[in-house]
C-alpha positions in Angstrom: 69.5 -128.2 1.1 69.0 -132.0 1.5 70.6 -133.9 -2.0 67.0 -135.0 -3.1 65.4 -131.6 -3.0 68.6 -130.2 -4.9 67.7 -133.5 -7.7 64.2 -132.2 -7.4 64.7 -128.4 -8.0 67.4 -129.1 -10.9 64.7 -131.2 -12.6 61.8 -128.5 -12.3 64.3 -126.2 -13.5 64.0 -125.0 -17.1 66.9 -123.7 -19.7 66.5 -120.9 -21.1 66.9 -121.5 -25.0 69.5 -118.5 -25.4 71.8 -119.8 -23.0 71.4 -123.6 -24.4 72.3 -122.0 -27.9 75.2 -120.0 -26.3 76.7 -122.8 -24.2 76.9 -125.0 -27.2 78.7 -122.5 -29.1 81.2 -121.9 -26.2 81.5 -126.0 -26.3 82.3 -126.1 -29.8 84.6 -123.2 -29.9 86.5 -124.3 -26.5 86.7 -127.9 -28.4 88.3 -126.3 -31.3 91.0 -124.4 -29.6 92.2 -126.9 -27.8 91.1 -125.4 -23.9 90.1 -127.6 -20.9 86.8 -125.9 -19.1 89.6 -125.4 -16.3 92.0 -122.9 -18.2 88.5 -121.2 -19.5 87.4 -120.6 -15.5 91.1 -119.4 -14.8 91.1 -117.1 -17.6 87.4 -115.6 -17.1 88.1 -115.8 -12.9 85.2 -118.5 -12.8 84.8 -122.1 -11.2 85.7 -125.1 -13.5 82.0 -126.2 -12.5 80.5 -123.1 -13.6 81.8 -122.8 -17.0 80.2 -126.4 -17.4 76.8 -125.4 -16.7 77.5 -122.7 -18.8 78.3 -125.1 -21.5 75.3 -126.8 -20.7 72.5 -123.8 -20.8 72.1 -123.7 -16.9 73.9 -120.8 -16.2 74.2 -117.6 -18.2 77.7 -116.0 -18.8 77.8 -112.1 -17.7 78.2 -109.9 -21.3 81.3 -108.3 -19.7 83.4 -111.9 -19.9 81.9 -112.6 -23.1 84.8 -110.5 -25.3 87.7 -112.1 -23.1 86.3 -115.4 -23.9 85.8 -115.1 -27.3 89.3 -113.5 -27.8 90.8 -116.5 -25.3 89.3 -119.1 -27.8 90.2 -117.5 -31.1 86.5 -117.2 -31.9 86.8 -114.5 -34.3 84.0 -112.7 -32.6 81.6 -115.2 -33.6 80.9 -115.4 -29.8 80.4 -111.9 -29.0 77.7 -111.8 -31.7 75.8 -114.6 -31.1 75.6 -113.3 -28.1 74.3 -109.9 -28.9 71.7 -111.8 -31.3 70.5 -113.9 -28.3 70.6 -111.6 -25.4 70.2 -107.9 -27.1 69.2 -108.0 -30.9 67.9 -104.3 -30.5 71.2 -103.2 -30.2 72.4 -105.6 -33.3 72.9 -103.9 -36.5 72.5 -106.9 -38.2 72.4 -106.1 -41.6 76.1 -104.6 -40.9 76.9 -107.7 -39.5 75.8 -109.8 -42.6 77.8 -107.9 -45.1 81.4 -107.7 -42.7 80.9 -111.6 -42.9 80.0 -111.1 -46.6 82.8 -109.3 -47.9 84.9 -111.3 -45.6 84.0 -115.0 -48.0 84.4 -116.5 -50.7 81.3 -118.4 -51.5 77.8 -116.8 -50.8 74.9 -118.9 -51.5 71.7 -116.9 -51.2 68.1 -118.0 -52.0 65.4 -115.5 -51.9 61.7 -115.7 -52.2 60.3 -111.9 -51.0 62.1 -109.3 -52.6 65.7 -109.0 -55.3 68.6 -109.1 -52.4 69.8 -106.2 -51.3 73.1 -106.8 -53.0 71.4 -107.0 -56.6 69.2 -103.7 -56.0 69.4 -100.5 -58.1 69.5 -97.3 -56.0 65.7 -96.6 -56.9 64.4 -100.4 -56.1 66.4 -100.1 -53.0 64.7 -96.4 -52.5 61.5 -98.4 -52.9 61.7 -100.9 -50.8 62.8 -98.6 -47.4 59.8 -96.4 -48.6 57.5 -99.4 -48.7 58.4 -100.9 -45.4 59.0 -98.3 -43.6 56.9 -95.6 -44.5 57.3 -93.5 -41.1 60.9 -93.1 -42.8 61.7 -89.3 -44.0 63.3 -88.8 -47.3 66.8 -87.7 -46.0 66.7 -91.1 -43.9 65.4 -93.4 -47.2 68.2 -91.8 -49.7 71.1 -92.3 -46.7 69.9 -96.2 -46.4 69.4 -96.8 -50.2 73.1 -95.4 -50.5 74.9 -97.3 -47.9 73.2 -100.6 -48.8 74.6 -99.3 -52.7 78.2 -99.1 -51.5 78.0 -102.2 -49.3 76.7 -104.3 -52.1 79.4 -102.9 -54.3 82.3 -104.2 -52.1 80.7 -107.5 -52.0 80.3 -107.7 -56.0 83.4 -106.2 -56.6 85.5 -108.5 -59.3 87.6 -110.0 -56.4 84.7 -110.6 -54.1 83.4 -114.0 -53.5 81.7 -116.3 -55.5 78.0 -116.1 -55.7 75.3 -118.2 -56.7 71.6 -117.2 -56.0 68.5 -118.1 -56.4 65.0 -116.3 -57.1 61.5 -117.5 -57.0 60.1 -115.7 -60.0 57.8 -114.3 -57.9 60.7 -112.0 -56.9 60.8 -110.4 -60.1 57.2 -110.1 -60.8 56.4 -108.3 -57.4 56.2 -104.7 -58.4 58.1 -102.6 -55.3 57.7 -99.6 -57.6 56.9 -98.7 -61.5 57.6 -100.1 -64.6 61.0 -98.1 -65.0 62.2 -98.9 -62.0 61.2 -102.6 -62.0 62.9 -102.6 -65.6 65.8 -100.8 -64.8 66.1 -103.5 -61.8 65.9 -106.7 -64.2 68.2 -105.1 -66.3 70.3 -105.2 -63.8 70.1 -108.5 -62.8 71.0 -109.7 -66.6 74.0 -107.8 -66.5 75.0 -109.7 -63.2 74.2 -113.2 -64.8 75.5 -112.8 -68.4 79.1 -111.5 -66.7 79.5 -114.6 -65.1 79.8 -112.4 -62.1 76.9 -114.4 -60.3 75.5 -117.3 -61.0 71.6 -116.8 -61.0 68.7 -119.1 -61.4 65.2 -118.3 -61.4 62.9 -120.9 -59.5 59.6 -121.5 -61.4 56.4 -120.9 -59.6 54.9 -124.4 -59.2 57.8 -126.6 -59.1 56.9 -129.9 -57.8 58.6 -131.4 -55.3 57.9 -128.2 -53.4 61.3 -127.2 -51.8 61.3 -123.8 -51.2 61.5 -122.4 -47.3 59.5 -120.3 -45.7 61.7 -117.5 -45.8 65.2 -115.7 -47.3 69.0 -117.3 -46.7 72.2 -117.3 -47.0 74.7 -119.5 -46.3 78.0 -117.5 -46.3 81.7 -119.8 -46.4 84.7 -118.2 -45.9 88.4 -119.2 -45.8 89.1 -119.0 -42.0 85.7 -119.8 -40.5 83.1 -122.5 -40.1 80.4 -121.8 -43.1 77.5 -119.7 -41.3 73.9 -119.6 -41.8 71.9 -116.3 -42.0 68.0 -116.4 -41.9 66.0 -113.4 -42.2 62.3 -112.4 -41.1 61.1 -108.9 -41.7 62.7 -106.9 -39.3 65.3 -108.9 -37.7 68.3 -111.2 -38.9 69.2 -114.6 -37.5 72.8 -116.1 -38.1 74.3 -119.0 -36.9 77.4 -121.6 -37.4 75.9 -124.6 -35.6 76.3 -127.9 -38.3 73.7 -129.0 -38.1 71.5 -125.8 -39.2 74.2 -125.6 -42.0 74.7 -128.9 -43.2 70.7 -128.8 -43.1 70.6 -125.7 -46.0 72.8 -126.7 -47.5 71.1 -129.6 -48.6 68.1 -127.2 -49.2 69.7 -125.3 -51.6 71.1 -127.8 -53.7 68.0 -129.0 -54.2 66.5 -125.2 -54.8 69.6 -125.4 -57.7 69.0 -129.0 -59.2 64.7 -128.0 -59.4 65.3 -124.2 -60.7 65.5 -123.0 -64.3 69.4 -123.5 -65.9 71.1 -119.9 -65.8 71.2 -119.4 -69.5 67.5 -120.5 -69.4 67.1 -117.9 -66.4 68.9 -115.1 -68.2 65.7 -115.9 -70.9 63.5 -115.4 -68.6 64.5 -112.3 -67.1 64.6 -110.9 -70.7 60.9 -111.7 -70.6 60.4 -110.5 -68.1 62.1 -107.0 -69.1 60.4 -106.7 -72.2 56.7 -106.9 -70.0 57.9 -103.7 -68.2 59.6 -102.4 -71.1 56.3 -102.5 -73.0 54.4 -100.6 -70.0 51.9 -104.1 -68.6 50.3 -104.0 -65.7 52.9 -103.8 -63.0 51.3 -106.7 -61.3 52.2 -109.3 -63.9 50.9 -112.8 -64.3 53.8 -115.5 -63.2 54.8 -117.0 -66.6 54.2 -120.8 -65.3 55.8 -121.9 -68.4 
C-alpha cells in the first residue's frame, strides 16, 4: 500500500476509548518499573512497534498476555482489572474488587449522595436496599448478599483497618429505604461510628452554596504500596481507576465536600435529630432540616 494511502487510512482510523485508557496505563506502569517497550515485546513474544501502538490505543492487547504483563511490570494486578472493567465488566465482580482494595488501605475517603455506604449498613438496611433494587431477588439470595456485604464491611472497620473519613448529603439519611425502626436502628449506627472516632463523618447540608457535590457516589481509596485509586459508582456497575489526573481531580472535590459540610461534632447533632424523628414514629419521608 502506497505511503500516502497508509497516512490516509491511519488518519480515518479511530481509537477505541478502552484501548486508549488501557495503553496509557501499560505506559505508566512500564514507566514505573523501569522496562524499555523492547524488553516488554520480548517478554509478551510481540514486536517493539506493536507494544507502542499498544501504548498508544491503536492496537488492542490479547487478554491472555495481559496477566504476564501485569506480573512483568509489578502492576499488582491493577492491569488485569482494568482490563476486565474495560473489555468484560459482566464478568467483574466489582463490588469484591472494591473492598480487596479497601481492606488492603489505609485511607478511604468516601462521599455519598444516594444511599448510607454499604460499609455503614445494618443487616436490615442492607436487607432493604437488595429488596428495593432488585426486587426479582428471592429471599435466600437477599439474606446471602446482606450477610456478605456485613462481613466485608466488618473487615474494613475493624480497629486496625484504615482511616476513614466520609461524607453524607443529608438526603442520605432522610431517604426512607425501609421503616422507621430500621431507618433508626441505621442512624444509630452511624452515631456509634462517629462518636468512636472510628470514622470521621460529616453530613453535607441540603442547599449548600457553592454547589459542589457530584453527580454520583466515590471513593478515593490510598494505600501504602499503590498509587491512590479512584472508584465511581452508577447503579449497577463500578468504575475504578488510578489515572492522576481523575485522582488528583477528587481529590480536590472532596476537600471542598469537607471544608462546605457540617463539623463532625455538629454532624453527630444532627444525626441525633434525625434519630429522634424516627424514634418518635414521623412520616418516613421526612422534610430535610435546611437548618
Amino acid at each position: 500500500m502506497p505511503p500516502d494511502l497508509l497516512n490516509t487510512v491511519a488518519k480515518n482510523k479511530k481509537k477505541d476509548i478502552s484501548d486508549v485508557r488501557f495503553g496509557q496505563a501499560v505506559a505508566r506502569m512500564r514507566r514505573k518499573s523501569g522496562m524499555t517497550q523492547l524488553k516488554v515485546a520480548g517478554k509478551l513474544g510481540y514486536s517493539k512497534g506493536f507494544i507502542s501502538q499498544v501504548e498508544c490505543g491503536w492496537k488492542h492487547l490479547d487478554a491472555s498476555k495481559v496477566k504476564d504483563l501485569d506480573e512483568f511490570l509489578g502492576a499488582g494486578k491493577r492491569l488485569v482489572r482494568l482490563y476486565e472493567e474495560l473489555y468484560a465488566p459482566e464478568r467483574l465482580d466489582w463490588q469484591e474488587q472494591v473492598h480487596v482494595l479497601q481492606a488492603g488501605a489505609d485511607l478511604i475517603r468516601q462521599y455519598s449522595c444516594v444511599l448510607i455506604p454499604g460499609n455503614f449498613q445494618t443487616k436490615d438496611y442492607a436487607r432493604a436496599v437488595f429488596a428495593a433494587g432488585a426486587p426479582w431477588l428471592k429471599e435466600p439470595m437477599i439474606e446471602e448478599k446482606a450477610s456478605t456485604r456485613f462481613e466485608r464491611a466488618a473487615r474494613v472497620l475493624d480497629e486496625d483497618g484504615p482511616q476513614y473519613h466520609v461524607v453524607l448529603d443529608d438526603v442520605v439519611v432522610h431517604r426512607p429505604v425501609a421503616g422507621n425502626a430500621v431507618m433508626c436502628e441505621q442512624i444509630d449506627a452511624l452515631i456509634r461510628l462517629a462518636t468512636t472516632g472510628r470514622v470521621q463523618m460529616q453530613l453535607y447540608r441540603w442547599g449548600t452554596l457553592p454547589h459542589s457535590e457530584p453527580d454520583g457516589p466515590f471513593s478515593l481509596i490510598a494505600s501504602p504500596s499503590a498509587p491512590e485509586v479512584l472508584h465511581t459508582e452508577s447503579v449497577y456497575l463500578g468504575q475504578t481507576t488510578d489515572e492522576p489526573h481523575m485522582v488528583r481531580s477528587f481529590v480536590s472535590l472532596f476537600s471542598r465536600l469537607q471544608a462546605n459540610a457540617r463539623s463532625v461534632r455538629d454532624s453527630v447533632d444532627y444525626l441525633r435529630q434525625v434519630k429522634r424523628k424516627y424514634e418518635d414514629g414521623e412520616p418516613a419521608v421526612a422534610q430535610v432540616n435546611l437548618q
